[in-house]
ZAGU-206031 format. One record per residue (C-alpha): residue number from 1; residue in three letters; chain; x, y, z. Coordinates in Angstrom, 2 decimals, decimal comma. Example, Ala and Ser with C-alpha at 12.3 -4.5 7.8 and 13.67 -1.06 7.14 Angstrom:
! residues 2
(1; "ALA"; "A"; (12,30; -4,50; 7,80))
(2; "SER"; "A"; (13,67; -1,06; 7,14))
! end
This chain:
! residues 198
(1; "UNK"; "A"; (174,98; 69,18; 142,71))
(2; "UNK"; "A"; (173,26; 72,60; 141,83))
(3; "UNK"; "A"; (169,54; 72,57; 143,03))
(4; "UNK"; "A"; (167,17; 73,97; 140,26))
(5; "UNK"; "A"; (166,37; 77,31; 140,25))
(6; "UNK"; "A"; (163,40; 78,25; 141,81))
(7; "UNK"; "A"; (161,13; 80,20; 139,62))
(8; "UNK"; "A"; (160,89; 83,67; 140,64))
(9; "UNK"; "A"; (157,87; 85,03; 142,75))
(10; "UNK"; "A"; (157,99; 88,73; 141,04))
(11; "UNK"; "A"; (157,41; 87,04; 137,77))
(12; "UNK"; "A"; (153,92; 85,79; 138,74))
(13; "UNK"; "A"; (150,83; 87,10; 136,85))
(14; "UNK"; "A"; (147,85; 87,57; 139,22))
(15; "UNK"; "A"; (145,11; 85,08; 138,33))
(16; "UNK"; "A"; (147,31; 83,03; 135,62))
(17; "UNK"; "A"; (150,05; 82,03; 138,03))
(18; "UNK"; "A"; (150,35; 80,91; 141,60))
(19; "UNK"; "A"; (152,27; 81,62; 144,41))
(20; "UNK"; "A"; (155,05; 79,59; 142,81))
(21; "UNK"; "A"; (154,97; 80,68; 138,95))
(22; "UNK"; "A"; (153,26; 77,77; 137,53))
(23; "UNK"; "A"; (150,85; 78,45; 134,98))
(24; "UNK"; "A"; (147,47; 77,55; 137,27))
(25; "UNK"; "A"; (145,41; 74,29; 134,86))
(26; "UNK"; "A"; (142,38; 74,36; 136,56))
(27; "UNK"; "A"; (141,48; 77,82; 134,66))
(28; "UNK"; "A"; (139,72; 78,43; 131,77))
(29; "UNK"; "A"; (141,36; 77,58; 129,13))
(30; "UNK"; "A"; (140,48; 78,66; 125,21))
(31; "UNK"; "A"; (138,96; 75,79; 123,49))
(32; "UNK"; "A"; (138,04; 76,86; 120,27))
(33; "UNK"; "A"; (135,06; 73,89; 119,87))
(34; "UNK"; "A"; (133,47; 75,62; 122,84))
(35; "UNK"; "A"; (132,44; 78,79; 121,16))
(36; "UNK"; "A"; (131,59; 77,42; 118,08))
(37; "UNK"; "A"; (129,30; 74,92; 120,02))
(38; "UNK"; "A"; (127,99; 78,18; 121,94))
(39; "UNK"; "A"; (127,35; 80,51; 118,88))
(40; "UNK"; "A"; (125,70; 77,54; 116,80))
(41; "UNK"; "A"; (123,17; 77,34; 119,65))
(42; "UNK"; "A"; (122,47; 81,00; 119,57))
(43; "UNK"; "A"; (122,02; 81,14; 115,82))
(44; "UNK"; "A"; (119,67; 78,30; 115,89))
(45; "UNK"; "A"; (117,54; 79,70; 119,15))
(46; "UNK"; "A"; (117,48; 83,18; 117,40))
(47; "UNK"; "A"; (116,31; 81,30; 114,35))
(48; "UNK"; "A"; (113,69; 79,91; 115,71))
(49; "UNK"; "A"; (112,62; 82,94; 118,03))
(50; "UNK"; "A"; (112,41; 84,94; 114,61))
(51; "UNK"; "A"; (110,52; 82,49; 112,64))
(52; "UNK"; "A"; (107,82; 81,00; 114,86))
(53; "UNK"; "A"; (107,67; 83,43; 118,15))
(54; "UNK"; "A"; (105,54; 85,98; 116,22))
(55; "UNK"; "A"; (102,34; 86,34; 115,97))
(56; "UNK"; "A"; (100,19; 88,16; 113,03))
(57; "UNK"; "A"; (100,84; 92,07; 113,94))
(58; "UNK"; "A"; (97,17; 93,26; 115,03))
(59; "UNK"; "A"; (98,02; 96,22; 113,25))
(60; "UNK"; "A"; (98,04; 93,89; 109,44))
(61; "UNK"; "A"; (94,89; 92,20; 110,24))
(62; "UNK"; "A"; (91,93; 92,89; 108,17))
(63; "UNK"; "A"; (91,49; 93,46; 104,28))
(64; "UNK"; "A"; (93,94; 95,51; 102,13))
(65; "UNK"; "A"; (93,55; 96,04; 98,08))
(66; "UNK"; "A"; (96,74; 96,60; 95,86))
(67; "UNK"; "A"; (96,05; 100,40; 93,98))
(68; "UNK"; "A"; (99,32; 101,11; 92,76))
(69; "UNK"; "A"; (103,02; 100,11; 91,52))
(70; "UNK"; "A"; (105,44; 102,34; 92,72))
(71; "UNK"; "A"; (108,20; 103,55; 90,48))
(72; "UNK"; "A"; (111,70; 101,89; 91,75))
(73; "UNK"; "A"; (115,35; 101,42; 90,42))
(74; "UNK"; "A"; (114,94; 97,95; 91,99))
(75; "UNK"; "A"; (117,15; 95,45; 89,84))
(76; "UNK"; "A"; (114,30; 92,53; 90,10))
(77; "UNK"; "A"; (110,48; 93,25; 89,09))
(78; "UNK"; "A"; (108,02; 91,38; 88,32))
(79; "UNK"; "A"; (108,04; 91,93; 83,73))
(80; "UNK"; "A"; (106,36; 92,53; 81,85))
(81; "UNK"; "A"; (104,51; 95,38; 83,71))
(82; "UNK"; "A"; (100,70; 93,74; 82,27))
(83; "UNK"; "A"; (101,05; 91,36; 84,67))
(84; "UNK"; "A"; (101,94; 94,30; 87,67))
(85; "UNK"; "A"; (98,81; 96,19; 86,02))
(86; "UNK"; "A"; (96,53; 92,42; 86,49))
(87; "UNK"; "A"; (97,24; 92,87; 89,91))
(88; "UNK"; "A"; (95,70; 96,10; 90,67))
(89; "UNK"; "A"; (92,70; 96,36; 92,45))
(90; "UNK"; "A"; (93,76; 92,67; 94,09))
(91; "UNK"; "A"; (92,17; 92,32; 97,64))
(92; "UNK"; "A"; (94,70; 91,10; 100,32))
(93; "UNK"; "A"; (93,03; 89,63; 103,78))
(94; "UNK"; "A"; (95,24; 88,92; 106,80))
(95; "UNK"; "A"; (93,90; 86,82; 109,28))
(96; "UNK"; "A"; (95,63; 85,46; 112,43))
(97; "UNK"; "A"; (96,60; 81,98; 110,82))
(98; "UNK"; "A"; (95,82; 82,26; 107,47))
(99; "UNK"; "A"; (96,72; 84,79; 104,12))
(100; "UNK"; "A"; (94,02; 85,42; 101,30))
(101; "UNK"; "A"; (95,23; 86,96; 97,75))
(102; "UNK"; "A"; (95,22; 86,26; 94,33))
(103; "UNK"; "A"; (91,93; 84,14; 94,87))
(104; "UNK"; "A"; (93,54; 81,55; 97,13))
(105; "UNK"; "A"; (94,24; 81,46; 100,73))
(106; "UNK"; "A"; (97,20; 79,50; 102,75))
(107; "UNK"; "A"; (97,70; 78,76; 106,20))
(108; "UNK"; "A"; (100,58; 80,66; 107,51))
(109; "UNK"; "A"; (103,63; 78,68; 109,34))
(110; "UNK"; "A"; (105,81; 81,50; 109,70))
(111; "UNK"; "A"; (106,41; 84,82; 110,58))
(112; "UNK"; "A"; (109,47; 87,32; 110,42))
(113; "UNK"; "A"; (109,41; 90,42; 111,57))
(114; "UNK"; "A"; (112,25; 92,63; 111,29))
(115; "UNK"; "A"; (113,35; 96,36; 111,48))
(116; "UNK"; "A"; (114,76; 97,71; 108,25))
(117; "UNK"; "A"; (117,14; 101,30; 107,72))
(118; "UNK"; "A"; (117,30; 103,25; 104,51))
(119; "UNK"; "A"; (120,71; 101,27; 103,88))
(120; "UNK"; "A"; (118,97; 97,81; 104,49))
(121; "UNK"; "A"; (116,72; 98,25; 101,85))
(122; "UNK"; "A"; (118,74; 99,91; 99,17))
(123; "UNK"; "A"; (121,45; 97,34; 100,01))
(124; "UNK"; "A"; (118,71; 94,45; 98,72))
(125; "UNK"; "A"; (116,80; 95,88; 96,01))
(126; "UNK"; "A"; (118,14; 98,96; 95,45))
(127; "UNK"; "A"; (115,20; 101,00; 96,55))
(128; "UNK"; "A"; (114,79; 104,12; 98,30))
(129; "UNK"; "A"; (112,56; 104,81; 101,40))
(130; "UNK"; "A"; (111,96; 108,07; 99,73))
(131; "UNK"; "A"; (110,44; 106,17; 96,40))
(132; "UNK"; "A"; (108,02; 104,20; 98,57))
(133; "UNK"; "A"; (106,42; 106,80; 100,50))
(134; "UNK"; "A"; (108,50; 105,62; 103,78))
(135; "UNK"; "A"; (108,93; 109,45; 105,56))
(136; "UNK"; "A"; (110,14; 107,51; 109,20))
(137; "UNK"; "A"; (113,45; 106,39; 110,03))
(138; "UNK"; "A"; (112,77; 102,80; 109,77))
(139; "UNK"; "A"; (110,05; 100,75; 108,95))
(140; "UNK"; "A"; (109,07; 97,13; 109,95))
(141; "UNK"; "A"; (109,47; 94,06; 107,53))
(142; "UNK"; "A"; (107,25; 91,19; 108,02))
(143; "UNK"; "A"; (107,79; 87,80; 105,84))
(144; "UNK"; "A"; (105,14; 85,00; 106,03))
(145; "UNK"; "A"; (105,75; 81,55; 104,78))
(146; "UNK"; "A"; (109,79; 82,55; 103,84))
(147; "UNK"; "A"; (107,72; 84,49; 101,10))
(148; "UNK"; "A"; (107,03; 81,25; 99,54))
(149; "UNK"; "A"; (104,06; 79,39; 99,52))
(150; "UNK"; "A"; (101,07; 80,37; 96,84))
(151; "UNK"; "A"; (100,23; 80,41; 93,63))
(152; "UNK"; "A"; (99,47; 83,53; 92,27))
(153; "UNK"; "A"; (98,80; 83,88; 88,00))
(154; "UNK"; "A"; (100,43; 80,62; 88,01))
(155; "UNK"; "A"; (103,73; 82,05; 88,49))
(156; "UNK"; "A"; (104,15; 84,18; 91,18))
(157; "UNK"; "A"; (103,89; 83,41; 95,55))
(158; "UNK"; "A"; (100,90; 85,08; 97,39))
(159; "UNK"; "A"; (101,09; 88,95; 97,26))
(160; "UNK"; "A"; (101,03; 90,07; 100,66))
(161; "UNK"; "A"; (104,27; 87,61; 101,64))
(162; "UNK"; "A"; (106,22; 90,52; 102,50))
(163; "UNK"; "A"; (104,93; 94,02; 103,75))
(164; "UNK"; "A"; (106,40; 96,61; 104,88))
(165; "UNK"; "A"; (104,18; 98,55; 107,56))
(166; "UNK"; "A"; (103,86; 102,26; 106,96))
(167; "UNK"; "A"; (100,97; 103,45; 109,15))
(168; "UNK"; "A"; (97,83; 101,91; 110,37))
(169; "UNK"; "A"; (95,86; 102,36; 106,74))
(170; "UNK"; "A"; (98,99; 101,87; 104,13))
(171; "UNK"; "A"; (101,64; 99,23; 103,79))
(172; "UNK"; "A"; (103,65; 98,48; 100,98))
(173; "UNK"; "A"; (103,64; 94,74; 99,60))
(174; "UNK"; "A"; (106,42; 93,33; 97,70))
(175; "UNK"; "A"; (105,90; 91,45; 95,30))
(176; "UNK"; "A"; (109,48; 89,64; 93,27))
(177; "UNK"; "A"; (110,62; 93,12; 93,64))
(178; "UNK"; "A"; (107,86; 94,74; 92,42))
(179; "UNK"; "A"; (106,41; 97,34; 95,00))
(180; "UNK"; "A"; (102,99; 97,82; 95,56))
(181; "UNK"; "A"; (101,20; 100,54; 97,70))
(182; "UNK"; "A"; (98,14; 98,65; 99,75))
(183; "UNK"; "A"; (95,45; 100,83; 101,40))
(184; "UNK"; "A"; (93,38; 99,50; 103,88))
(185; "UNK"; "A"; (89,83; 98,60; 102,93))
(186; "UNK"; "A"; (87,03; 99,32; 105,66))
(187; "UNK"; "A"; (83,44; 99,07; 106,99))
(188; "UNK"; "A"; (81,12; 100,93; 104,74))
(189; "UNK"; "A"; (78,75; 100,64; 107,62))
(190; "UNK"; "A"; (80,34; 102,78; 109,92))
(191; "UNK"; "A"; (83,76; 103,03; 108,42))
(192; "UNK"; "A"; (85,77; 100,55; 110,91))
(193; "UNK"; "A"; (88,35; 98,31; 110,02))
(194; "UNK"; "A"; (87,28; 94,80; 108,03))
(195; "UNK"; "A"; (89,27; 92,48; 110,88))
(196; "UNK"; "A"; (89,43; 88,88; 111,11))
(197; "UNK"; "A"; (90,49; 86,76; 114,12))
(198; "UNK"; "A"; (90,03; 83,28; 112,38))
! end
């Protein structure tokens, strides 16, 4: 009787194979449910590292007031444009837990902040950096509340939701795709910054 063939030595592959040819078991194998189960828990740690790991940037806190809607091509706004105008001259206070605009104040339960290119924002509202004021490269997003808890005019969510931080005394505000240029309001006293830690 013919003895089975032996399988052939030269034929092994390093690592995947042993000294004999068999396929080795005991490796890693693919298993498909493993790296779903592995980027699901990513996605949800990121999530939550996004949404409650920040704190109030030190460089929003204080008082801000609303003095002008800049000119976009954005394909949402807020219409019609009396109600941008009613909004003008609005007074926007950060404070570490809390948001004050439009005559009402909310306790803040989340924050987003993220870093946004040219092509990020004209990808979402069709809006330049260049029709903002925005001269850097990028410029930092932040989102309180998932932009929205409020009740501003009856109709719209807090201004001050989403910012966008240009420099230490100017951010812009968003407001349902409206854009708004915010200047910081300070001290008459002795011209420091209105801040609030409460």
């Amino acid at each position: 009787m013919l003895e089975p063939a032996s399988p052939r030595k030269d034929c092994a592959i390093p690592g995947l194979t042993d000294e004999t040819g068999a396929t080795r078991r005991k490796l890693w194998a693919f298993r498909p449910w493993r790296f779903i189960r592995i980027a699901a828990s990513l996605s949800v740690l990121s999530f939550a590292l996004s949404s409650f790991g920040e704190n109030m940037p030190a460089e929003l806190l204080g008082s801000w007031r609303l003095v002008k809607v800049y000119k976009t091509d954005s394909l949402q706004g807020l219409s019609p444009r009396e109600i941008q105008r009613k909004l003008l001259g609005t007074i926007v206070v950060f404070r570490a837990s809390s948001l004050t605009s439009c005559g009402h104040t909310t306790n803040i339960t989340s924050i987003v902040r993220s870093r946004m290119s040219p092509g990020d924002l004209l990808f979402q509202y069709h809006v330049t950096f260049e029709s903002l004021g925005i001269t850097s490269q990028t410029v930092d997003k932040v989102v309180l509340n998932n932009d929205e808890s409020g009740n501003c005019l009856g109709e719209l969510t807090l201004p001050g939701e989403e910012i966008y931080l240009k420099n230490h005394d100017e951010i812009c505000v968003n407001l349902d795709g409206a854009f708004f240029k915010a200047v910081r309001i300070k001290s008459k006293a002795d011209g420091t910054d209105h801040m609030s830690k409460n």
